[in-house]
Backbone bond lengths (Angstrom), bond angles and torsions (degrees), N, CA, C in turn:
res aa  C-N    CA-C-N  psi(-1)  N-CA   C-N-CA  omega(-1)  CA-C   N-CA-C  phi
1 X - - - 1.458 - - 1.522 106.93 -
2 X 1.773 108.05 95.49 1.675 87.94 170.97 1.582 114.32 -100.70
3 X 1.344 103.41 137.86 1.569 104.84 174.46 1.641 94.87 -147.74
4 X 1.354 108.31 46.36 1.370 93.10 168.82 1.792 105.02 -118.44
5 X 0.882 107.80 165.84 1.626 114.16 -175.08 1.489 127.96 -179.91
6 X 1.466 129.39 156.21 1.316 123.17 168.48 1.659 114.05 -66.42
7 X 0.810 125.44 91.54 2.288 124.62 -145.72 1.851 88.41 -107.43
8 X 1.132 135.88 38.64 1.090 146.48 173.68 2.017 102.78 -105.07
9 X 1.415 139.72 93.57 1.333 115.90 -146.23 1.896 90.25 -108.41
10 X 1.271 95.79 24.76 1.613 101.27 170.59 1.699 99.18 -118.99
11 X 0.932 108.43 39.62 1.597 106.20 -168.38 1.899 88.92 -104.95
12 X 1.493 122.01 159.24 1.297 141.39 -177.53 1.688 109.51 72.00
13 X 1.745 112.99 -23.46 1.398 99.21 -164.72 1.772 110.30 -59.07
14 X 1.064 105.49 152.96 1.749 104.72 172.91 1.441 108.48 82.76
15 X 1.385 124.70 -17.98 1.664 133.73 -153.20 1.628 111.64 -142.13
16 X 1.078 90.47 163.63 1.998 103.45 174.77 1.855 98.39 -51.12
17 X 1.288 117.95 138.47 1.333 112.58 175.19 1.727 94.33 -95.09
18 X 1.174 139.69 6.86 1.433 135.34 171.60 0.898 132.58 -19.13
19 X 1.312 119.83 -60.27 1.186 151.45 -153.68 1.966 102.52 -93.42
20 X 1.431 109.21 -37.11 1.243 113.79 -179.27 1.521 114.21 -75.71
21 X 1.683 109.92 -34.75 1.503 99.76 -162.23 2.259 85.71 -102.24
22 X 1.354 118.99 -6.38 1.278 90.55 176.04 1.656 107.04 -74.47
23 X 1.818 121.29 -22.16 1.219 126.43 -171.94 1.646 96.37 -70.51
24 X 1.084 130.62 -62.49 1.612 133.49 -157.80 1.488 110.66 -74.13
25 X 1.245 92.84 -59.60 1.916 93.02 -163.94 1.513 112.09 -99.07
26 X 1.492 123.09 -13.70 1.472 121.73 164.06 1.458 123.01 -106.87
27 X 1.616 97.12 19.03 1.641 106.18 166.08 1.377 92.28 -116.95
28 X 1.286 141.19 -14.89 1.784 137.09 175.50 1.830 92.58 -72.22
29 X 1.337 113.81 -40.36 1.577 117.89 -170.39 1.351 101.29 -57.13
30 X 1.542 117.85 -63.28 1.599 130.90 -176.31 1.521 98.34 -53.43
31 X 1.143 124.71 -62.34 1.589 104.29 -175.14 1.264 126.81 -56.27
32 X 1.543 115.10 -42.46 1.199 122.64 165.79 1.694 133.28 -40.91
33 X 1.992 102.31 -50.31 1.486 93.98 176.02 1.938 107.31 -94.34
34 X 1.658 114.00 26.66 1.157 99.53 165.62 1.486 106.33 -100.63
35 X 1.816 117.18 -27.82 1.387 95.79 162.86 1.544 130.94 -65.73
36 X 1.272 118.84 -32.27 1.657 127.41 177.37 1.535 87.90 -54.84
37 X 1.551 132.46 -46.74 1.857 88.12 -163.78 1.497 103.19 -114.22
38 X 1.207 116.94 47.03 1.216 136.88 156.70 1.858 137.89 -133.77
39 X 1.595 80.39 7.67 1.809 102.39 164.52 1.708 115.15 69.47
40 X 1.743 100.84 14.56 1.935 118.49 -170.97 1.086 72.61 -77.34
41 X 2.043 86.32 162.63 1.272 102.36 163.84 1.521 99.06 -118.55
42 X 1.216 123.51 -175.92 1.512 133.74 -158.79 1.322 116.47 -135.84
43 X 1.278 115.52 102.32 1.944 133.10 157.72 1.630 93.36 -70.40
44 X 1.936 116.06 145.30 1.087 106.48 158.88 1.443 90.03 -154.42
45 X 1.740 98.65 140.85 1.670 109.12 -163.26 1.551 88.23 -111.98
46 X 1.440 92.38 93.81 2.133 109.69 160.31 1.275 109.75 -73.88
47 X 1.510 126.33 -152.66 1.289 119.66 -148.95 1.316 96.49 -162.40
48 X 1.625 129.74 134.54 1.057 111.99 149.78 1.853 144.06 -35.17
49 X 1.528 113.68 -20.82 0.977 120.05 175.51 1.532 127.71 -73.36
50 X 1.621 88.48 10.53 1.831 93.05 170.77 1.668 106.26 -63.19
51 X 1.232 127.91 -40.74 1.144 142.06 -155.51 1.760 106.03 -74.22
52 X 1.411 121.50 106.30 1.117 113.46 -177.56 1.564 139.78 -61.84
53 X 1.453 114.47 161.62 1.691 114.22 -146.15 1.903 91.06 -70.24
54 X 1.310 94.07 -58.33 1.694 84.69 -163.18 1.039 115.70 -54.69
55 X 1.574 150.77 -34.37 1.545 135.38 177.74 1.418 95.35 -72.85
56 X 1.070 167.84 39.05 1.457 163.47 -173.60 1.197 82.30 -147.62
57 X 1.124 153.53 -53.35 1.542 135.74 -162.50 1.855 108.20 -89.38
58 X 1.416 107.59 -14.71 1.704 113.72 -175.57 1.874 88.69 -93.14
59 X 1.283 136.93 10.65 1.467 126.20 179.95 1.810 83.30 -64.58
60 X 1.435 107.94 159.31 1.392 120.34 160.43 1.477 124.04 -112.43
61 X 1.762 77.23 85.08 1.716 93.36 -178.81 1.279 110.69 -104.35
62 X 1.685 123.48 170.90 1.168 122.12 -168.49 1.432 102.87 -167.98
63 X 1.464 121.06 142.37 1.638 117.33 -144.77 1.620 89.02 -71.91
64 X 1.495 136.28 163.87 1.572 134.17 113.01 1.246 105.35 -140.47
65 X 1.283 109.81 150.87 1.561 125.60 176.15 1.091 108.43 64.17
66 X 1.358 142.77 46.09 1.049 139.08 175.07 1.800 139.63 70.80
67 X 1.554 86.05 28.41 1.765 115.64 -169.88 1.358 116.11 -169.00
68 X 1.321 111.05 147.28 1.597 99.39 -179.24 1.326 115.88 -76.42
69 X 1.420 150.93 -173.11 1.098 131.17 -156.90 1.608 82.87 173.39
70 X 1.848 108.10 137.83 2.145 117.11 -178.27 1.857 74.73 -96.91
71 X 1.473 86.24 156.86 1.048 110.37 162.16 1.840 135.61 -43.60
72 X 1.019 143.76 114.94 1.225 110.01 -178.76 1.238 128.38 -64.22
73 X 1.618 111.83 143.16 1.644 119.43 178.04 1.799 95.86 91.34
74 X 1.144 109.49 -23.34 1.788 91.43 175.78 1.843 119.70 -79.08
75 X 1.164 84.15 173.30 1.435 108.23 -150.06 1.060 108.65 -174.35
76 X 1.873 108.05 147.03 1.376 131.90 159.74 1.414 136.70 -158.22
77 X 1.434 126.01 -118.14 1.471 105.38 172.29 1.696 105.79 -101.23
78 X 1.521 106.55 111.76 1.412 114.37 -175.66 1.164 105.09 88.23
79 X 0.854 152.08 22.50 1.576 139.53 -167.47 1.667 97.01 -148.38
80 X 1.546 112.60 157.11 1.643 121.09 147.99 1.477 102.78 -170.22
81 X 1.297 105.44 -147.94 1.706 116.76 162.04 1.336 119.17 -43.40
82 X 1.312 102.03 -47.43 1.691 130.12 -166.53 1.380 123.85 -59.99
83 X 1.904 99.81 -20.86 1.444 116.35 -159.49 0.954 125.63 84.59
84 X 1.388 122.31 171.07 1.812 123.29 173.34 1.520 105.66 -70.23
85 X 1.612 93.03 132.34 1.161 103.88 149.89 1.486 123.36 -104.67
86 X 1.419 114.25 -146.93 1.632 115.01 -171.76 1.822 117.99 -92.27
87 X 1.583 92.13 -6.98 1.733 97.99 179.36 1.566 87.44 -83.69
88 X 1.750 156.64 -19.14 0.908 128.58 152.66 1.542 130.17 7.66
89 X 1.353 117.92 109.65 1.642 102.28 165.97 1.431 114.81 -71.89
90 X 1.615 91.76 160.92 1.794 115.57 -162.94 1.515 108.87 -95.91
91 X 1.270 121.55 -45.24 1.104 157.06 177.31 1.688 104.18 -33.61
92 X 1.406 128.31 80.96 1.544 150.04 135.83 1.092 113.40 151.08
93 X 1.288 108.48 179.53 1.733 107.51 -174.36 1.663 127.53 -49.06
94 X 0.912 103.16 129.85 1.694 119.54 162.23 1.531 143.33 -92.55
95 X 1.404 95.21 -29.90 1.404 103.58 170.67 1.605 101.79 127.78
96 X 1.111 132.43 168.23 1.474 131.56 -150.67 1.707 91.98 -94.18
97 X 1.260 115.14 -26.27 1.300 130.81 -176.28 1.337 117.33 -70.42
98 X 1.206 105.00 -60.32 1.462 126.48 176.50 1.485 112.12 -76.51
99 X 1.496 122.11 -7.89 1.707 111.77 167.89 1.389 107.49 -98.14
100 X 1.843 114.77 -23.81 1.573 116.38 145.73 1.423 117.22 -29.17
101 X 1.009 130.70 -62.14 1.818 143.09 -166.38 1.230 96.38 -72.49
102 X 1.469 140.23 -65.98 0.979 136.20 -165.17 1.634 98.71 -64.81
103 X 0.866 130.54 -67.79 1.460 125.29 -178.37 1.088 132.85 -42.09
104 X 1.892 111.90 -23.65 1.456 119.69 163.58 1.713 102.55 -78.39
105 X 1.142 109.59 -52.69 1.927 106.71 172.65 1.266 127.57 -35.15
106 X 1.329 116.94 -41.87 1.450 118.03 146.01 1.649 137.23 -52.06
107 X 1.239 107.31 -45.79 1.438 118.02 -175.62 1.644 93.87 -71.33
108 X 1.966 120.48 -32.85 1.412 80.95 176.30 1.309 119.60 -91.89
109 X 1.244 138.96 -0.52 1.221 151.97 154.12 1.869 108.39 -28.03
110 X 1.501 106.30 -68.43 1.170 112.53 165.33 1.523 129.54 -58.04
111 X 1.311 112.50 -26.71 1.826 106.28 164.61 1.431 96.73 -68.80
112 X 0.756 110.80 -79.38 1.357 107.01 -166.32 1.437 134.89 -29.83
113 X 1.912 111.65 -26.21 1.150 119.29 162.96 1.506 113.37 -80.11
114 X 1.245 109.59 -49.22 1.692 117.27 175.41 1.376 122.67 -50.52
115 X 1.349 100.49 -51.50 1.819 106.65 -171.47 1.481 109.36 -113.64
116 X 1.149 136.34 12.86 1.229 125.90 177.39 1.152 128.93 94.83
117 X 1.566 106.06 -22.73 1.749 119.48 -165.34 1.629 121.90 -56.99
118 X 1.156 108.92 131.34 1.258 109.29 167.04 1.138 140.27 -35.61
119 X 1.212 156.49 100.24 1.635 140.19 -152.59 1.638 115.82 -115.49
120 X 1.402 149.36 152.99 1.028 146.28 88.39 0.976 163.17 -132.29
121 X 1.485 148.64 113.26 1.269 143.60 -111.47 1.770 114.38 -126.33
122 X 1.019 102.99 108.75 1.475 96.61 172.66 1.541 136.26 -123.30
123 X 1.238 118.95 126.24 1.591 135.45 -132.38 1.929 88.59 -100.68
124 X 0.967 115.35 74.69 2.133 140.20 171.32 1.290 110.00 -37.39
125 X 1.057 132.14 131.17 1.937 137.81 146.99 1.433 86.74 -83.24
126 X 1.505 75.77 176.25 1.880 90.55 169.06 1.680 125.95 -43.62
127 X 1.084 113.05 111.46 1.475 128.70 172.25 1.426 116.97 -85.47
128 X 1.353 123.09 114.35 1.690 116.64 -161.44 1.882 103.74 -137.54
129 X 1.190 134.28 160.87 1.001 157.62 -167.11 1.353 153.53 91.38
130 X 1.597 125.04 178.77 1.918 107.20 -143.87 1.681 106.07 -41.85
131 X 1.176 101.25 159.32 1.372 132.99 178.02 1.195 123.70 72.46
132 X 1.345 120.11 13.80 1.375 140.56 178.94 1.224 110.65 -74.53
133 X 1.462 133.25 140.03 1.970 111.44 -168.13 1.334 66.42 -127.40
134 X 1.683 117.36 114.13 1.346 124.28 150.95 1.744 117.76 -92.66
135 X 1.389 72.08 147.52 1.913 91.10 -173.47 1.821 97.89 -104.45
136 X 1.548 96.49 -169.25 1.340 105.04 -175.00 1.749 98.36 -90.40
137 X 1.485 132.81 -19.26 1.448 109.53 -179.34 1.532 92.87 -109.83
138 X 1.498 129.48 12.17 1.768 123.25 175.38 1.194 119.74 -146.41
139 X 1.109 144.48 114.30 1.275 141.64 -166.68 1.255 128.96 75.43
140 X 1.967 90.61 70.08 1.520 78.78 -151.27 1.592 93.19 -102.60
141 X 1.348 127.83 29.90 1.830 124.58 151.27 1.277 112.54 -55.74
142 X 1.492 107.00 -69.12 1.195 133.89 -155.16 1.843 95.00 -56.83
143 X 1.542 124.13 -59.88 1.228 155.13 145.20 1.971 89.57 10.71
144 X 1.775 81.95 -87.26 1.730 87.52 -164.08 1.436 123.23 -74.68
145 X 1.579 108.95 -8.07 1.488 109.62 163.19 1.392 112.57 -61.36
146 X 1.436 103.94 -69.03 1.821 117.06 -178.12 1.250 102.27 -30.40
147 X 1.711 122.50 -50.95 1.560 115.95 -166.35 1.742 100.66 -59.48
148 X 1.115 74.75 -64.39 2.007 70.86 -169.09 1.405 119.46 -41.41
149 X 1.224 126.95 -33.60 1.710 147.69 176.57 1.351 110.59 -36.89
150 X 1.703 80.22 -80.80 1.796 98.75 -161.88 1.754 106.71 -100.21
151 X 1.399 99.54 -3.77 2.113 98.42 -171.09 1.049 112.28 98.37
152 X 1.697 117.09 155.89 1.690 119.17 174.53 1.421 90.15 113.48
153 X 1.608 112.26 146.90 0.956 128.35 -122.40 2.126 89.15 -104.65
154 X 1.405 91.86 166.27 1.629 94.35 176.52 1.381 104.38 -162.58
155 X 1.964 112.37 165.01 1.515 95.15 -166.10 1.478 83.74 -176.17
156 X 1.657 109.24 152.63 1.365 129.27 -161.47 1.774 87.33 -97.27
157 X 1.505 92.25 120.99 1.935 94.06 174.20 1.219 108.60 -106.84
158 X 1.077 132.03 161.74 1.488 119.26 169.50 1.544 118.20 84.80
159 X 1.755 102.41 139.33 1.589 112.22 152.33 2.043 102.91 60.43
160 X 0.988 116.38 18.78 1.209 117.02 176.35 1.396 119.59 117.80
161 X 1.311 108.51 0.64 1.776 110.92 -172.18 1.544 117.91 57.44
162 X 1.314 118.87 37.06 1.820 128.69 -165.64 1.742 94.73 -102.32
163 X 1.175 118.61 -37.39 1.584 134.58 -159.72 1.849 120.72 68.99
164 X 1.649 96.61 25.14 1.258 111.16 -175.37 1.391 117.75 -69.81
165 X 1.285 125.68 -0.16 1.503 135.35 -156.99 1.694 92.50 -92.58
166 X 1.281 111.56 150.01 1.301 141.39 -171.72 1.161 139.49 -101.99
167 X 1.737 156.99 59.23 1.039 136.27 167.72 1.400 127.77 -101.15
168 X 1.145 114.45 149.81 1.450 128.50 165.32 1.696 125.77 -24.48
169 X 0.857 148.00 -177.10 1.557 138.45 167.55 1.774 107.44 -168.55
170 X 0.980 124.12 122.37 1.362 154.27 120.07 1.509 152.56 9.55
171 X 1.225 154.60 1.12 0.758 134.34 -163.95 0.970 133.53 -36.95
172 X 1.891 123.54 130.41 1.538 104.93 -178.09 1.470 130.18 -77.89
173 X 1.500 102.84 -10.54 1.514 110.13 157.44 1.782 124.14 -61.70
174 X 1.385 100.66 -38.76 1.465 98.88 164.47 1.317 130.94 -69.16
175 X 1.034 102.58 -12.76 1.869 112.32 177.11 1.704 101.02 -87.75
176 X 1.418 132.68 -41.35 1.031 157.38 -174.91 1.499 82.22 -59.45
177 X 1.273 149.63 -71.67 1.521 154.49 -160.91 1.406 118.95 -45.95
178 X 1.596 92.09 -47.41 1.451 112.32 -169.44 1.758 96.16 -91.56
179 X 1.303 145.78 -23.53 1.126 133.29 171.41 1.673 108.36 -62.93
180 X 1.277 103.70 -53.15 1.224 112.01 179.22 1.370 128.01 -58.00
181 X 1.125 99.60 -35.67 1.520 107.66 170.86 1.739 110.89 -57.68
182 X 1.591 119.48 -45.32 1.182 105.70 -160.37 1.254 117.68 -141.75
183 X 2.033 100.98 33.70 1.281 114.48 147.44 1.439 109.82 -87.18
184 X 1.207 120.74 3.09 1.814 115.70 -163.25 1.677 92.34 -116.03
185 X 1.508 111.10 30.70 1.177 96.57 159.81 1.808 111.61 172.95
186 X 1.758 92.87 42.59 1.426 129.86 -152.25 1.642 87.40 -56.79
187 X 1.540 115.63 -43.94 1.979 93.89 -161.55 2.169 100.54 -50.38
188 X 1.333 118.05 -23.58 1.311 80.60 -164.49 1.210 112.72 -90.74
189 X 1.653 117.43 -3.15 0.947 106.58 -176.28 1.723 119.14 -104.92
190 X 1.600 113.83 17.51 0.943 138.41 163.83 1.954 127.29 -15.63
191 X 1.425 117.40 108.46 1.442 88.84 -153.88 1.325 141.68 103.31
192 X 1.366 110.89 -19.33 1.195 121.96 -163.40 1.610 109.09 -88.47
193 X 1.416 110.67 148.66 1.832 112.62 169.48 1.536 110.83 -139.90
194 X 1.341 122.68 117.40 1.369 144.31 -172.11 1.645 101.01 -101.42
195 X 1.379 119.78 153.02 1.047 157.14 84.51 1.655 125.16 -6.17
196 X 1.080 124.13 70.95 1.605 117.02 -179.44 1.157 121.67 -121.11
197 X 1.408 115.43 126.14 1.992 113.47 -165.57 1.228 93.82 -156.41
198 X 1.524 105.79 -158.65 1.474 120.56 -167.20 2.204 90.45 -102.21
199 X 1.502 97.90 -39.84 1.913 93.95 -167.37 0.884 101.95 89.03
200 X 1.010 127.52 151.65 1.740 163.22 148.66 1.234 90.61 -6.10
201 X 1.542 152.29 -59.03 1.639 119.59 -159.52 1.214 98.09 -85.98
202 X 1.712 147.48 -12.55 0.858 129.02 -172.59 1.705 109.94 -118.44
203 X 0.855 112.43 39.50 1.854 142.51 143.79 1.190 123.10 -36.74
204 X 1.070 132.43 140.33 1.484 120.88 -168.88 1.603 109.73 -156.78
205 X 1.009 153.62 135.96 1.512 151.63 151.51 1.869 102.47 -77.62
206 X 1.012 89.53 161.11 1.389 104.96 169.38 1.896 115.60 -81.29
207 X 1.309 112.35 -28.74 0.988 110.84 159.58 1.268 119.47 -88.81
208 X 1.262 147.39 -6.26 1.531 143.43 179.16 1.819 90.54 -85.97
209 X 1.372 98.96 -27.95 1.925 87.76 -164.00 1.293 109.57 -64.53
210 X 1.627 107.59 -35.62 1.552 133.21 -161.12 2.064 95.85 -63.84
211 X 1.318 108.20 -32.86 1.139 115.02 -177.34 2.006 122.75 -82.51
212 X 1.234 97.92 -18.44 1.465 134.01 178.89 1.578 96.33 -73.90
213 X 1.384 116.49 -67.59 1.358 122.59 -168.33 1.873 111.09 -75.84
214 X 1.108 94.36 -27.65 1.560 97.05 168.15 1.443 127.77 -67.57
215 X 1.655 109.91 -37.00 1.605 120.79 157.40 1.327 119.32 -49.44
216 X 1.738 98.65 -50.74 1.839 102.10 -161.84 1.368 116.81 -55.07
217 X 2.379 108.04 -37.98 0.911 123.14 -131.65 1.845 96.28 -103.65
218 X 1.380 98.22 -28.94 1.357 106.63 -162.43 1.536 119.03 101.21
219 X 1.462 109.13 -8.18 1.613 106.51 -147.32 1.664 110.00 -136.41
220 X 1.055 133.33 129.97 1.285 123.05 163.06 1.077 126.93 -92.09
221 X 1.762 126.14 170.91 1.579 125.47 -176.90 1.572 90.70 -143.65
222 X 1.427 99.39 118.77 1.555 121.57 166.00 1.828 111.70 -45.05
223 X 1.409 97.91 105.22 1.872 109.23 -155.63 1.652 77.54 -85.78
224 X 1.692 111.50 140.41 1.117 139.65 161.40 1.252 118.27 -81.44
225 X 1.241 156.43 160.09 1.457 163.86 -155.24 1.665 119.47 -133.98
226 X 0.865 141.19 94.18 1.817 128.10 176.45 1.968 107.08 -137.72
227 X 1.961 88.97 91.65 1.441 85.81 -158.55 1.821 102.32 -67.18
228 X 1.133 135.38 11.32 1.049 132.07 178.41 1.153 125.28 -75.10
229 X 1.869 127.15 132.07 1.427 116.20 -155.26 1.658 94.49 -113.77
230 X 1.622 104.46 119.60 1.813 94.94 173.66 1.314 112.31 -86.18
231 X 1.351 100.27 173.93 1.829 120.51 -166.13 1.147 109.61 -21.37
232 X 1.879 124.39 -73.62 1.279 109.80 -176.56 1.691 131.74 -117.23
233 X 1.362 91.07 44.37 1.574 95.63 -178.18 1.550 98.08 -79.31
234 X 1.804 120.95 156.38 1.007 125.46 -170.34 1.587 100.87 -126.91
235 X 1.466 115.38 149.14 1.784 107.24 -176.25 1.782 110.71 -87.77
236 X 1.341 106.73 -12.27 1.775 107.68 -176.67 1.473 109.33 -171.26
237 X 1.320 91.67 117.47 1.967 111.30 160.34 0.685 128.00 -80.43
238 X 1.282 160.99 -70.84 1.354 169.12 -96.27 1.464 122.19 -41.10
239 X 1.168 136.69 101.20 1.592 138.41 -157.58 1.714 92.86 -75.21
240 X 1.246 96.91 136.29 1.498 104.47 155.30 1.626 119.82 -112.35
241 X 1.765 104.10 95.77 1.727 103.29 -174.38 1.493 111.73 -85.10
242 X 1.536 114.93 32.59 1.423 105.57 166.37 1.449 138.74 -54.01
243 X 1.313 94.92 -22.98 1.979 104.10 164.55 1.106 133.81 -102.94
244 X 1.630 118.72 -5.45 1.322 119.63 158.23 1.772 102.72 -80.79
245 X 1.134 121.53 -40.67 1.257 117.61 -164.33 1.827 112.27 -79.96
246 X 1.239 86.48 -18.45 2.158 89.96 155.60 1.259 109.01 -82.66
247 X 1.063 118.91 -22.44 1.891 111.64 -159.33 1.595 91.53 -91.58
248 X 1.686 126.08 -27.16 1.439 91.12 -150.88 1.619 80.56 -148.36
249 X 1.139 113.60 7.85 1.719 116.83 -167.33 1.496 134.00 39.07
250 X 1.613 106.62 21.02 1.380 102.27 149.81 1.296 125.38 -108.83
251 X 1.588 110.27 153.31 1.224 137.44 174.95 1.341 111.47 -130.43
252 X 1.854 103.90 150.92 1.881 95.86 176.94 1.192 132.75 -56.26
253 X 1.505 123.90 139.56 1.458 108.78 176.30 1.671 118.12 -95.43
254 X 1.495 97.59 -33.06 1.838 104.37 169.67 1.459 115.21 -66.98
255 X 1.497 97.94 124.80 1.861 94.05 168.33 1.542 97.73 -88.73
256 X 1.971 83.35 -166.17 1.627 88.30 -175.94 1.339 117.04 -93.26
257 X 1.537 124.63 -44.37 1.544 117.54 153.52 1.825 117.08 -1.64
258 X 1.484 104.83 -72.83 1.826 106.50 168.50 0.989 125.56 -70.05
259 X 0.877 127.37 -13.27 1.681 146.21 158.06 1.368 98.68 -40.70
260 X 1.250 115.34 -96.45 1.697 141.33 -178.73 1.434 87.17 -48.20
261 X 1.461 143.99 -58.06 1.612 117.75 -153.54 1.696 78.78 -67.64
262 X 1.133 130.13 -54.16 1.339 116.22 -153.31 1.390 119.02 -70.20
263 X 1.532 132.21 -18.46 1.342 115.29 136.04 1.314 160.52 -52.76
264 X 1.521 88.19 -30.99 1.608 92.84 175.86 1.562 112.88 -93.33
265 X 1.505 112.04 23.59 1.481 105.45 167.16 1.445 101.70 -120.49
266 X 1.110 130.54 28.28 1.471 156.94 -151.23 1.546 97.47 -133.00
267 X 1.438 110.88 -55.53 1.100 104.78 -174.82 1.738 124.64 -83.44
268 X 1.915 92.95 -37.10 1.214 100.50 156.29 1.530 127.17 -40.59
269 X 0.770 104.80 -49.37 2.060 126.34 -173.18 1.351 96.64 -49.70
270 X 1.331 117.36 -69.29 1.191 127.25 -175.49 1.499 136.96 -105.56
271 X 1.551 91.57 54.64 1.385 100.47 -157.42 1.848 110.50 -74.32
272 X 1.528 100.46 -18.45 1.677 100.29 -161.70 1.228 90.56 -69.50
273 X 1.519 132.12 -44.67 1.639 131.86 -171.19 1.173 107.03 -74.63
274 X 1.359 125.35 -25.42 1.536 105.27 -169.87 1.466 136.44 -111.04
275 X 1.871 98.59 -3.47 1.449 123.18 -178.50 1.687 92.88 -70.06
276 X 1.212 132.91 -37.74 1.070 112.93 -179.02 1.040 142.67 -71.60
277 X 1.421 103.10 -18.82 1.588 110.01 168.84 1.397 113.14 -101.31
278 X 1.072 122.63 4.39 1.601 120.50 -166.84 1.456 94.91 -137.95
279 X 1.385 151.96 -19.74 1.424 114.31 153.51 1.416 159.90 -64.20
């Protein structure tokens, strides 16, 4: 099961990417030829960030209610209401991170044709809950709970500094469901590449969250502004799991509302260990 990685997708800009592609794509290699000569088979948790920046930023979105939001009834290639799915085009940059992922997605494509190996691959939105030590470019639930919790500062980056931008969300218990479900019976699903997120109800703005964590917490944090958008921040995700959820009939059951209550009593709980690294 690899799901480990440098998951920072602003990581190499300005710098040696070394360090990024020996973490991502020559630790997918090492796992890979330790299952080939040990007869494993191979789960591999990719990333939505296969999907390149510029068609994600040409969607025709437009803020309301405090999030950007496609038009209704539009649509195109890979895309609708529903979100991206996997017919998404591939075709331009992604980010040094995200051509990491894609480049391991291939290589397991190729074990699997070459050596026989078992495969399955699933392409993640944001994945969020306890014990997650979110930073400012990863985890950023966990991130804006802690702020509100314990204090320390937070701020809308990007796309205008509004916090209107959009992704999907996760539970890692729900991902946990769907592994389980169809490692315990991997030959049929042999091959396979999903789409896996939270979907459209579990959507989130950065400003709706800010409002989420303010309920849970009791407390607000004076939101900072930097309307400037770097290299690869994106304004909207939204997973479309319409083909995992035909193929195997799951979908998430945790929203994000419980999500957030269930972190910040996570954090509460464990506040002596965790204020220190997370305020």
């Amino acid at each position: 099961l690899d799901c480990s990685a440098e998951p920072s997708v602003h990581a190499g800009y300005g710098a040696s990417p070394a360090y990024l592609i020996n973490t991502n794509l020559m630790g997918t290699v090492n796992c890979l030829e330790h299952a080939r000569r040990h007869g494993g088979a191979f789960a591999f948790i990719s990333t939505s960030r296969v999907y390149p920046i510029a068609p994600l930023r040409a969607l025709p979105l437009a803020p309301a209610g405090g999030r950007l939001v496609l038009p209704a009834g539009a649509a195109g290639p890979g895309w609708s209401g529903a979100g991206i799915s996997e017919d998404f085009p591939l075709a331009g940059p992604r980010s040094l991170y995200g051509a990491t992922k894609l480049a391991s997605e291939m290589l397991v494509e190729e074990y699997r044709a070459t050596y026989g190996l078992r495969t399955l691959t699933y392409r993640c939105g944001v994945l969020a809950g306890p014990w997650q030590m979110g930073k400012v470019d990863q985890g950023f639930m966990v991130l804006w709970a802690a702020r509100h919790l314990y204090g320390g500062g937070l701020g809308y980056m990007g796309f205008g500094g509004h916090g209107h931008q959009v992704r999907d969300v996760l539970h890692v218990e729900d991902l946990y469901d769907l592994l389980a479900l169809q490692l315990a019976d991997l030959d049929r699903w042999n091959g396979s590449l999903f789409n896996v997120g939270g979907g459209v109800a579990n959507s989130i703005s950065l400003r709706e969250l800010t409002a989420l964590c303010e309920k849970a917490t009791g407390r607000a944090v004076a939101m900072g502004s930097t309307p400037e958008t770097r290299d690869a921040d994106i304004p909207y995700y939204v997973t479309d799991n319409a083909r995992v959820t035909a193929a195997t009939g799951w979908s998430p059951r945790r929203d994000v509302p419980g999500l957030v209550e269930e972190i910040c009593r996570w954090l509460a709980e464990n506040r002596a260990r965790l204020e220190p690294i997370l305020a």
